[in-house]
Backbone bond lengths (Angstrom), bond angles and torsions (degrees), N, CA, C in turn:
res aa  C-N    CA-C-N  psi(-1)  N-CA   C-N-CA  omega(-1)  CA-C   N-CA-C  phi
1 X - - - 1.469 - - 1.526 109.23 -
2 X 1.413 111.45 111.36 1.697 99.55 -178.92 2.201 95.35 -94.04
3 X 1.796 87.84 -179.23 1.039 106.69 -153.18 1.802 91.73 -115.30
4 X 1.011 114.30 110.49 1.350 125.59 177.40 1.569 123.92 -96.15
5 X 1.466 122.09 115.63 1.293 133.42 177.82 1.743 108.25 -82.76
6 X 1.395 148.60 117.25 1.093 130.75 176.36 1.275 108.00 -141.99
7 X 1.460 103.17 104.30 1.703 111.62 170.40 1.355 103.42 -75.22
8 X 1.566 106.65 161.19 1.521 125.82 -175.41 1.378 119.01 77.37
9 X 1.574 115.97 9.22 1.163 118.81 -165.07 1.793 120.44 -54.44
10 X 1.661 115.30 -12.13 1.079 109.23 -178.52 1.485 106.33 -99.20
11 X 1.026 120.04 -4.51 1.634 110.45 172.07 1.573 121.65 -75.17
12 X 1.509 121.87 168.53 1.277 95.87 -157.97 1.691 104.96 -95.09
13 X 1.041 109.61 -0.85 1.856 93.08 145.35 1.634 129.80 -40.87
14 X 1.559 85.25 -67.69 1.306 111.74 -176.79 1.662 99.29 -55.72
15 X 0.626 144.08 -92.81 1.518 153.52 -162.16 1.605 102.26 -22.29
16 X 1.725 122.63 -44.71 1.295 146.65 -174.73 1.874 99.47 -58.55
17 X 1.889 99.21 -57.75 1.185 101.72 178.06 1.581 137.77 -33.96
18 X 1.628 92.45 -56.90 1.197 111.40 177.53 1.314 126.02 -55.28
19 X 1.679 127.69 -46.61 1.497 114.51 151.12 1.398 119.11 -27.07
20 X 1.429 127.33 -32.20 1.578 104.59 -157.46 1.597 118.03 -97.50
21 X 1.380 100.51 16.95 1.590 115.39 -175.33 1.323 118.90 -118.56
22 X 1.550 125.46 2.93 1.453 130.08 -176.61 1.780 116.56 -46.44
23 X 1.226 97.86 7.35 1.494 90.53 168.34 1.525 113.01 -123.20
24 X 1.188 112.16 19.60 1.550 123.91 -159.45 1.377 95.00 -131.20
25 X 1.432 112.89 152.74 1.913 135.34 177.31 2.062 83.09 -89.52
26 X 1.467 90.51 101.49 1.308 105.92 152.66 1.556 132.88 -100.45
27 X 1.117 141.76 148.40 1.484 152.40 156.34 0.912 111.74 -113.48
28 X 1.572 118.73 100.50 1.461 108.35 147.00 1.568 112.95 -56.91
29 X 1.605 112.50 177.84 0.829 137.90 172.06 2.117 124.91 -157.62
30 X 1.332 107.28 87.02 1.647 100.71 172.75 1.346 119.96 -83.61
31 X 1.312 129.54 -161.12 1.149 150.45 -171.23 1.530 109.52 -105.59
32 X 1.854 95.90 -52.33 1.846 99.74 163.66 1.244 101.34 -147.60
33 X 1.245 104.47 177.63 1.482 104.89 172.81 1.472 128.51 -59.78
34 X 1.183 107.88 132.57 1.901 121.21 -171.24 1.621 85.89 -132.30
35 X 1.738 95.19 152.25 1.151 130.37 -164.20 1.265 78.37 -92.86
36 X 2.164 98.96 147.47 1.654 94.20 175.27 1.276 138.00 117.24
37 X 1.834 92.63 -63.88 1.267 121.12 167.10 1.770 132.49 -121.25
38 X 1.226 104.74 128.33 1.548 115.89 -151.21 1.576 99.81 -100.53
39 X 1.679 111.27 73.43 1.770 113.76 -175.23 1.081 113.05 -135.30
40 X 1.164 126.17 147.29 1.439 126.49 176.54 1.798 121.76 -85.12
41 X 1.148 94.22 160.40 2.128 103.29 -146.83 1.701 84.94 -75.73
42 X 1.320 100.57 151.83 1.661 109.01 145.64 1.405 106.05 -167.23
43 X 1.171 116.72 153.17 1.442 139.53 178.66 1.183 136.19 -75.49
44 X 1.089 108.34 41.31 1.977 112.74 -151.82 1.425 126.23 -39.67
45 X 1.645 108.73 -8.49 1.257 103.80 171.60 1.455 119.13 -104.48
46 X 1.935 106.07 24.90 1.582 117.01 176.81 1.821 90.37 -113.61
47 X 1.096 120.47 109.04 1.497 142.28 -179.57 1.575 76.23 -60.74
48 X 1.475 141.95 -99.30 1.899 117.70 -148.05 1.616 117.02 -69.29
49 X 1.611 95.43 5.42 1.610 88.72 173.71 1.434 97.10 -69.56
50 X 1.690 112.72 -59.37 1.517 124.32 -155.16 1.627 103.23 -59.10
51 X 1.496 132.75 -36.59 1.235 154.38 161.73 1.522 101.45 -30.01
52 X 1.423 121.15 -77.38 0.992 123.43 -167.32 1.880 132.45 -85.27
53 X 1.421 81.70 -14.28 2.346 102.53 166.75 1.382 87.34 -89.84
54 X 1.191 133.26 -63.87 1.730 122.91 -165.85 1.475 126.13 -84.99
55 X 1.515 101.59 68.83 1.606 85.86 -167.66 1.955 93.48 -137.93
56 X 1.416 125.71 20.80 1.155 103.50 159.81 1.548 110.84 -146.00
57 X 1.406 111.00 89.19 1.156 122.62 176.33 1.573 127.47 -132.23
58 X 1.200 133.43 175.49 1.377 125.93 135.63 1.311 137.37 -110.97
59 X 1.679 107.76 6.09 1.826 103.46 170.70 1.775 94.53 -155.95
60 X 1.279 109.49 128.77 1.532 129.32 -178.15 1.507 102.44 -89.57
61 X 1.077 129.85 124.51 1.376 130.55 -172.79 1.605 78.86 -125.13
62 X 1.653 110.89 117.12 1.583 113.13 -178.97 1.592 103.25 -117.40
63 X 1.319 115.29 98.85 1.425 113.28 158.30 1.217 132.17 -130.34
64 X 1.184 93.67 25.50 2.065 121.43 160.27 1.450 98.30 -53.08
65 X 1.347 111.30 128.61 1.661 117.26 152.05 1.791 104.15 131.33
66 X 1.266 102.10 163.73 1.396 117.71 168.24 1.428 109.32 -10.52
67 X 1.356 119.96 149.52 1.574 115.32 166.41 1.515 122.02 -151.94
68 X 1.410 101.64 2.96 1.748 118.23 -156.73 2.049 82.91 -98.44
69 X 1.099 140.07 156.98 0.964 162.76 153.87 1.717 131.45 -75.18
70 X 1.626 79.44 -17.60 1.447 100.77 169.38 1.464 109.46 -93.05
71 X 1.071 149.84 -16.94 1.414 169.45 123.98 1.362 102.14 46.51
72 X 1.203 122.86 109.16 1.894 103.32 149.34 1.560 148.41 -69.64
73 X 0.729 130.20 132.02 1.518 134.39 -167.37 1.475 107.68 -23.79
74 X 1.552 121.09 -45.84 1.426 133.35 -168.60 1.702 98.50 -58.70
75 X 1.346 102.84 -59.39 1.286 107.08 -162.08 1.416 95.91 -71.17
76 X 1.127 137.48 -77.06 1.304 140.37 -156.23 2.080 109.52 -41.74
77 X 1.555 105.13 -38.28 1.034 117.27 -173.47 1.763 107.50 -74.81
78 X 1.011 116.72 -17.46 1.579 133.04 170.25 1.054 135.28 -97.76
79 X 0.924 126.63 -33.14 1.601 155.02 -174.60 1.737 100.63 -90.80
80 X 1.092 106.26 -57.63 1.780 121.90 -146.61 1.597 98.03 -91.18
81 X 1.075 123.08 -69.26 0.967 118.65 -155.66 1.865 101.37 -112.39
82 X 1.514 133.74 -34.80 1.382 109.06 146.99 1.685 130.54 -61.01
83 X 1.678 107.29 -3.13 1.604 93.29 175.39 1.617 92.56 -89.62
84 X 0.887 142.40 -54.97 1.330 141.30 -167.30 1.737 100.67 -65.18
85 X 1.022 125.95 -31.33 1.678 96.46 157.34 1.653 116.30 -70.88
86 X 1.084 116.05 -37.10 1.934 109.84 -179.50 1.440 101.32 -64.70
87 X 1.093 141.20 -38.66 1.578 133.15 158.17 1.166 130.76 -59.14
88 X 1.255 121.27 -35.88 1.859 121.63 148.71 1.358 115.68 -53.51
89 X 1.544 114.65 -44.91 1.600 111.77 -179.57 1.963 103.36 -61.73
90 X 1.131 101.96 -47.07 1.146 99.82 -158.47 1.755 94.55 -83.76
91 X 0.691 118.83 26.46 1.874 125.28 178.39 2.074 84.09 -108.76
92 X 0.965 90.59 -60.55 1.717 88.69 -167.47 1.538 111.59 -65.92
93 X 1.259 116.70 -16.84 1.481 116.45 178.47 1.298 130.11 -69.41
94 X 1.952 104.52 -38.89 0.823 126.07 -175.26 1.329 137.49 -119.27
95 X 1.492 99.43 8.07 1.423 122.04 160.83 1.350 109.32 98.32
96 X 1.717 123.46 47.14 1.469 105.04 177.93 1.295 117.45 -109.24
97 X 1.222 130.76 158.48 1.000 134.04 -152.27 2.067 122.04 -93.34
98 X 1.931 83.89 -41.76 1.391 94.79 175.91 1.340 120.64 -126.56
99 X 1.246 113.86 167.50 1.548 109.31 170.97 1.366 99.37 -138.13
100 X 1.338 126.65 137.03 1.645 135.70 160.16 1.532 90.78 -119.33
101 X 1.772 100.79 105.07 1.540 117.27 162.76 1.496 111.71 -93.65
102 X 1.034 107.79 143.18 1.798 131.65 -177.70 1.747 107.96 -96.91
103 X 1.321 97.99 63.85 1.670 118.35 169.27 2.118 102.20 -61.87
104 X 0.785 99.20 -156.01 1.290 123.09 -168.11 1.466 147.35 -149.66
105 X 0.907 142.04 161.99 1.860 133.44 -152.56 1.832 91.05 -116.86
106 X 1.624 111.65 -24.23 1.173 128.72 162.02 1.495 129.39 -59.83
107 X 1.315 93.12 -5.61 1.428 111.12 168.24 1.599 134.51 -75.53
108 X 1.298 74.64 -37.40 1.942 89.47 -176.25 2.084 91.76 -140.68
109 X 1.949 109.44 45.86 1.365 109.53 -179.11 1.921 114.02 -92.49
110 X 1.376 107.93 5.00 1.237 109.47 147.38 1.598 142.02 -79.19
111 X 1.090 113.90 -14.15 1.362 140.86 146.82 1.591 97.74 -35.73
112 X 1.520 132.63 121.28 1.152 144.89 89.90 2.380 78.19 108.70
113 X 1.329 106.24 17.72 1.860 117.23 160.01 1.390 119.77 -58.44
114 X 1.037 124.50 154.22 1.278 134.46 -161.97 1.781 86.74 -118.60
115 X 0.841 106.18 -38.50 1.894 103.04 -172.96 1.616 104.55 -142.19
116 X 1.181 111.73 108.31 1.795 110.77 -170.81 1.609 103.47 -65.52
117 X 1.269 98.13 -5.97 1.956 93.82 -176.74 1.626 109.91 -98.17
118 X 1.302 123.24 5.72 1.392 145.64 -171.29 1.378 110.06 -123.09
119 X 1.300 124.56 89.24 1.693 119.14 174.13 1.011 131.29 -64.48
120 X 1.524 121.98 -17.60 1.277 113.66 141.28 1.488 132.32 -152.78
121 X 1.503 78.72 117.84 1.269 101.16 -157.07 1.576 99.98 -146.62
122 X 1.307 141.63 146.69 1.390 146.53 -152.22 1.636 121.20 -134.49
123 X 1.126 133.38 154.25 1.435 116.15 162.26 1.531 107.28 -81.37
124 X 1.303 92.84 168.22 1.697 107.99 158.21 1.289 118.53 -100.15
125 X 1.346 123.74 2.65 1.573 119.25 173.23 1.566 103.97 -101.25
126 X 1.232 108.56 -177.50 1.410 132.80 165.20 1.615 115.82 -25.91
127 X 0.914 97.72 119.49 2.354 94.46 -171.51 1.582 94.06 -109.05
128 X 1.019 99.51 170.75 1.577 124.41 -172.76 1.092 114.47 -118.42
129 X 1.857 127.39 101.37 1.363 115.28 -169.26 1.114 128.47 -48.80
130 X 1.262 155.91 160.42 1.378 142.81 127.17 0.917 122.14 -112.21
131 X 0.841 93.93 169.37 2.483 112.16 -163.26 1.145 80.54 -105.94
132 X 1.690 109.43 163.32 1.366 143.46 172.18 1.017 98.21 -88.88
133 X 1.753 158.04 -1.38 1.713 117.04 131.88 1.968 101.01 -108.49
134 X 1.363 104.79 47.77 1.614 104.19 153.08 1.401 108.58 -46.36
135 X 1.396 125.62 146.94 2.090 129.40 164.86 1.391 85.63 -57.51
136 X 1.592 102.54 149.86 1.179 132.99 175.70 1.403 110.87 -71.10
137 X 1.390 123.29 137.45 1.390 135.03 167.83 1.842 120.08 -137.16
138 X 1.196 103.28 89.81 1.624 116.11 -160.51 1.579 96.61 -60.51
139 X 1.266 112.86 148.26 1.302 102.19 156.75 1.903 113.00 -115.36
140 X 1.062 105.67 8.83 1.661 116.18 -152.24 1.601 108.24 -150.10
141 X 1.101 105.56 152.67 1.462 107.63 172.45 1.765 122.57 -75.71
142 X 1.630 93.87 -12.03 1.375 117.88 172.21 1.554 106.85 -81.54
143 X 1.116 112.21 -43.30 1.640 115.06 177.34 1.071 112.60 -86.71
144 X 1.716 142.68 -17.58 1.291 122.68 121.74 1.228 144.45 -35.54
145 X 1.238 99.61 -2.29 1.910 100.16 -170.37 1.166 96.77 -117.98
146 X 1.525 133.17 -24.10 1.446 136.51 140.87 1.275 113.47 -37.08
147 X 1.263 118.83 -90.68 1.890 116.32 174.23 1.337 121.05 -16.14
148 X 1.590 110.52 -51.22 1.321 102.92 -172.88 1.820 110.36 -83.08
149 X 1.018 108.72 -28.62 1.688 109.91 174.20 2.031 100.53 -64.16
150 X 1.277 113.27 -37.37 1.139 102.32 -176.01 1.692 112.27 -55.06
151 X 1.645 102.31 -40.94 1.435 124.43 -176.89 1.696 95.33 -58.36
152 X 1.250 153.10 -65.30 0.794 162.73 -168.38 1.692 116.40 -38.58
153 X 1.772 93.62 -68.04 1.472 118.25 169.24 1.489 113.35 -26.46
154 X 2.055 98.77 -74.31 1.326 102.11 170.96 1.585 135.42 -55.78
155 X 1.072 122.18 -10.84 1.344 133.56 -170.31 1.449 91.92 -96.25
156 X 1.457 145.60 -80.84 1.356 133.39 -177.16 1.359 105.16 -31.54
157 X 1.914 136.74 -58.78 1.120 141.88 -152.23 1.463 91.48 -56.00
158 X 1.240 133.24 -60.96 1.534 138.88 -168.32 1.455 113.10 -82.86
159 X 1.083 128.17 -4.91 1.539 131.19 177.37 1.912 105.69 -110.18
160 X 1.394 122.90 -42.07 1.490 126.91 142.69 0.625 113.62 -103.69
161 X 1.131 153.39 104.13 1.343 165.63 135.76 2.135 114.19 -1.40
162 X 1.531 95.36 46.49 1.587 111.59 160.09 1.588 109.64 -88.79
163 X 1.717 88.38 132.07 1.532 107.06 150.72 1.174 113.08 -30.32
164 X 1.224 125.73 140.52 1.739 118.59 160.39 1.393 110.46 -145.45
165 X 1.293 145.70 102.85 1.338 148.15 165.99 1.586 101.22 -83.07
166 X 1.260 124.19 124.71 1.654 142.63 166.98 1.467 115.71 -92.27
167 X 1.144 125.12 80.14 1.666 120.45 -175.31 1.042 111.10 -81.64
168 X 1.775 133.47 97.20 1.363 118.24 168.89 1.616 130.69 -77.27
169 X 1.229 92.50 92.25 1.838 104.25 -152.83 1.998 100.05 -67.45
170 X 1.040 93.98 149.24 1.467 124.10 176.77 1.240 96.25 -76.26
171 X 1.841 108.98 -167.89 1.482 109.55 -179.03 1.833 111.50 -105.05
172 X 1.572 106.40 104.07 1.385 83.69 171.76 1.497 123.39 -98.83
173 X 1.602 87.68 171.55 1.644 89.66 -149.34 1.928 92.09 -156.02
174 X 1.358 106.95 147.82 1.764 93.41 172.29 1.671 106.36 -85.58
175 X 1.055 118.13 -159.94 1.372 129.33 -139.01 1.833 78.73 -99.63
176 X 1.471 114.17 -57.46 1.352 119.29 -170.75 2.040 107.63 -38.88
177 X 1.402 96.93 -67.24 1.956 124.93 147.29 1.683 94.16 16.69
178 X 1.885 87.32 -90.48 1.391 108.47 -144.13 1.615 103.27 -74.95
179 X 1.390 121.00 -19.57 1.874 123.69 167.59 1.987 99.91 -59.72
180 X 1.195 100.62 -55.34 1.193 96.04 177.40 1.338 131.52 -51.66
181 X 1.491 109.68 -39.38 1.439 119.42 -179.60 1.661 130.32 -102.33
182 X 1.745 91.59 27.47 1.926 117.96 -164.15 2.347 88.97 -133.22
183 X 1.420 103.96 -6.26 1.694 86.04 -164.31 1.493 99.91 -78.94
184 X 1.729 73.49 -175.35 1.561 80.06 -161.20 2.117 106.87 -81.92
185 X 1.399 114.62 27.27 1.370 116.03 169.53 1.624 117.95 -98.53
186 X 1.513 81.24 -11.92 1.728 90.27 -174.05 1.868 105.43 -101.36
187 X 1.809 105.10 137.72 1.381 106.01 -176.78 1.122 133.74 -35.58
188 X 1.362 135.57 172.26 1.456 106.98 -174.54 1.724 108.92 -96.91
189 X 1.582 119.36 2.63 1.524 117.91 176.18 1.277 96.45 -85.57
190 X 1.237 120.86 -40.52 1.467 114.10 -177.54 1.324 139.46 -80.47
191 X 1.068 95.74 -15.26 2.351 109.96 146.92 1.563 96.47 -75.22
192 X 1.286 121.29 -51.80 1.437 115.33 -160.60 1.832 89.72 -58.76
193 X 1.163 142.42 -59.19 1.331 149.19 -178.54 1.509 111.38 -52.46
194 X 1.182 130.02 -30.82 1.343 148.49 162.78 1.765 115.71 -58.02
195 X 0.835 98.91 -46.40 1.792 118.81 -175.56 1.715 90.42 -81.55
196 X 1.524 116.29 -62.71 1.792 86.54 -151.68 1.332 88.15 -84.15
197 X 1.248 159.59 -19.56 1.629 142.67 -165.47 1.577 111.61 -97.20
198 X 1.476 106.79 25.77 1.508 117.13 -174.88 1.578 106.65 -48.82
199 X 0.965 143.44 93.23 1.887 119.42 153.17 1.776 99.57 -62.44
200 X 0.726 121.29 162.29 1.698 147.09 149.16 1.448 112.29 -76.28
201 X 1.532 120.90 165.96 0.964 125.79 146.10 1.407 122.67 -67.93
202 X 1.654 116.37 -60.84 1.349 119.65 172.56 2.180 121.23 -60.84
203 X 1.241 90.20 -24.95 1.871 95.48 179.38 1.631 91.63 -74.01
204 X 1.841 127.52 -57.40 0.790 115.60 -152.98 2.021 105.53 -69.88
205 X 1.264 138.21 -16.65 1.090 143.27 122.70 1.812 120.37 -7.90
206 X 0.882 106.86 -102.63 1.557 127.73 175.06 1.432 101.14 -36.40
207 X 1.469 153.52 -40.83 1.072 154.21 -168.44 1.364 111.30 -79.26
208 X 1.408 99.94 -31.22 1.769 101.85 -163.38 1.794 97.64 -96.77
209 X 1.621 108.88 -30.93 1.451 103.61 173.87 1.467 100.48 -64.50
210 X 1.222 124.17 -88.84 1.676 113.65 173.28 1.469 134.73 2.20
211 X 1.443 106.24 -70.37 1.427 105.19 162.84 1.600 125.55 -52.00
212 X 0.912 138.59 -26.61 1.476 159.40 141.28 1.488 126.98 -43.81
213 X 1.163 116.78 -28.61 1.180 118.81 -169.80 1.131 96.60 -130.05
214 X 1.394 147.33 -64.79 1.586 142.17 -158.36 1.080 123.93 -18.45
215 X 1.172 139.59 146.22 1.742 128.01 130.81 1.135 117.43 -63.05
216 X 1.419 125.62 132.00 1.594 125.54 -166.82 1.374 82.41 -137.98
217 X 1.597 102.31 146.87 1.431 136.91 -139.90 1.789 83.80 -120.44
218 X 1.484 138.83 -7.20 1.262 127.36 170.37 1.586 108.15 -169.76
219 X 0.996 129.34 161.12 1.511 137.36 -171.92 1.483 114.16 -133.01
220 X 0.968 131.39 137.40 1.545 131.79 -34.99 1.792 140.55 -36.02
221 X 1.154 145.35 128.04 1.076 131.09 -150.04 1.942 86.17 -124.91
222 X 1.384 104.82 118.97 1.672 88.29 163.23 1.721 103.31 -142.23
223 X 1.078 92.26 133.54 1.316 98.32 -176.13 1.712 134.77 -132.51
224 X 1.170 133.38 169.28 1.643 105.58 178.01 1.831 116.99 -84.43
225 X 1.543 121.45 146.39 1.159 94.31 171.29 1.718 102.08 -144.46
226 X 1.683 73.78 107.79 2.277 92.51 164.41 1.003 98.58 -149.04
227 X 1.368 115.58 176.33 1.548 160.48 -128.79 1.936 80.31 -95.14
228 X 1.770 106.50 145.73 1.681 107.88 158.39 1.226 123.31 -50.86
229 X 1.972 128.38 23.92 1.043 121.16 -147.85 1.802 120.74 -67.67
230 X 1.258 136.93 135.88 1.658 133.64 -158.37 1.552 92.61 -51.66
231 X 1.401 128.91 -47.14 1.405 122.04 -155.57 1.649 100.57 -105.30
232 X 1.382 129.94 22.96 1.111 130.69 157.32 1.923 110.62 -46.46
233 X 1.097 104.80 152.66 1.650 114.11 159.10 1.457 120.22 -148.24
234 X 2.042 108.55 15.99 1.225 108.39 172.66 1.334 95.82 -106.83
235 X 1.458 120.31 122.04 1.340 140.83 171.37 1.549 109.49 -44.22
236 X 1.356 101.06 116.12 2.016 96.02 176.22 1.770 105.86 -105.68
237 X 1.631 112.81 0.75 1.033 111.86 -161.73 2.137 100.95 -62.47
238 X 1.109 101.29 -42.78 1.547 103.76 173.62 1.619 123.37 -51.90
239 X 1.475 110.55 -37.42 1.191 105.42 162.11 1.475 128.19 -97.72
240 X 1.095 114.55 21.93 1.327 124.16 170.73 1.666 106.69 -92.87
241 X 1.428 117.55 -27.36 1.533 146.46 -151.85 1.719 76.50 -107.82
242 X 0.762 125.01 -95.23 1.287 126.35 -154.92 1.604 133.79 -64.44
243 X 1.599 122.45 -15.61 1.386 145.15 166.12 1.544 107.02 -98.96
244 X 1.373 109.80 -50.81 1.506 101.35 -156.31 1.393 101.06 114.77
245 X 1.652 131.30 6.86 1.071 112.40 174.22 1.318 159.63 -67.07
246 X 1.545 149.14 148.93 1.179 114.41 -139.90 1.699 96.95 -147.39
247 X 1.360 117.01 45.73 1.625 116.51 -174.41 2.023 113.76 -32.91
248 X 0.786 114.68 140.24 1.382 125.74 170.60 1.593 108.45 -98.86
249 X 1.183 115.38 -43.96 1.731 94.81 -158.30 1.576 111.73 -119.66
250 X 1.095 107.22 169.93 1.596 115.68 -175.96 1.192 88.53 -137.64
251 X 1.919 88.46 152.21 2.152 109.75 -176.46 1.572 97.12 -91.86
252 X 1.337 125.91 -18.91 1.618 99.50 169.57 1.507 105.05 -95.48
253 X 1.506 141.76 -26.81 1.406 117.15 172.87 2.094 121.02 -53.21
254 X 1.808 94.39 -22.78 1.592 105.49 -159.06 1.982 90.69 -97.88
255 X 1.432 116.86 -7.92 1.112 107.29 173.97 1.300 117.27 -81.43
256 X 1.784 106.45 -43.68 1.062 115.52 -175.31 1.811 124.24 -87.67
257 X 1.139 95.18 13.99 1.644 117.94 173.10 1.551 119.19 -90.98
């Protein structure tokens, strides 16, 4: 039974996460108290707070921080990428072993855009796959703060020698979500962007247990993680290869259902 650290636990990632560990010593961890969820507070952008709440585990599931794309520099630059260094410090302080960081699709969301001033937003022609360690292409000051946490990740992994899985997560969303964000009021890049960056509820589950648990064959591990969706163009074949991952659903079988 490993011992799981998971900031952000009240967001609705986090909340998703937590189903997928019922056999595992979980901790949440919020910012404040949220209805719902039964975790204790920490501050991720107080380096001996995070030191002293995160110090007995074996895998940090970090998805504390900023998440909107619309993000300002202040926050994103504070939040994002100094909380995820006080959780690396405090990973090395206290002896942890792993980290599953909550990177972003915003990372490399200029890739295959319909409007570079629209993060998500898609073409209607022909897209260009990318792999989950494609070079980074920010579209956001939020997906800058991804890049550089990714930069970070990898640099502890090779300087301490931590696990590091990089999930550049898609958009999850429930099923109700993605009808809403596929109709016919919404543009047509931005259903088209809706459809291929689907996470699931149940994929986005299965991805985050995986990353957590695997044996991984090299460190740093970053990879893409959504749904088999038909109009995907972020390659899951690497994390299917490299976690054990095992997506179940697609946004046109669940549209057209």
């Amino acid at each position: 039974m490993a011992r799981i650290a998971l900031t952000g636990a009240g967001g609705s990632v986090g909340r998703e996460v937590l189903g997928a560990f019922d056999d595992h010593d979980v901790v949440p961890f919020t910012h404040s108290e949220t209805d719902g969820v039964d975790s204790e507070l920490v501050d991720v952008t107080d380096p001996d707070d995070v030191a002293a709440k995160i110090d007995d585990a074996d895998v940090v599931i970090h998805l504390a921080g900023a998440s909107s794309p619309d993000s300002e520099w202040e926050t994103v630059s504070e939040t994002n990428i100094e909380g995820t260094k006080n959780v690396l410090d405090a990973m090395v302080e206290n002896g942890i072993g792993r980290l599953v960081f909550a990177s972003s699709n915003h990372a490399v969301g200029t890739y295959n855009a319909a409007d570079e001033n629209d993060p998500e937003s898609m073409t209607l022609s022909d897209t260009r796959p990318v792999r989950g360690d494609a070079p980074t292409r920010p579209d956001s000051f939020y997906g800058v703060s991804k890049v550089a946490c990714e930069g970070l990740t990898d640099f502890y992994a090779s300087r301490h020698g931590i696990e590091v899985v990089n999930l550049r997560i898609g958009w999850y969303m429930s099923e109700d979500r993605l009808e809403e964000n596929t109709g016919e009021d919404v543009k047509p890049g931005n259903a088209r962007f809706a459809r291929a960056t689907w996470l699931s509820p149940h994929d986005c589950r299965d991805v985050h247990r995986k990353a957590a648990l695997a044996d991984l064959l090299e460190s740093p591990v970053t990879v893409n993680a959504v749904s088999r969706n038909d109009d995907r163009f972020h390659s899951i074949t690497e994390t299917m290869q490299a976690l054990g991952y095992e997506p179940r659903d697609n946004s046109a079988e669940t549209l057209d259902g």
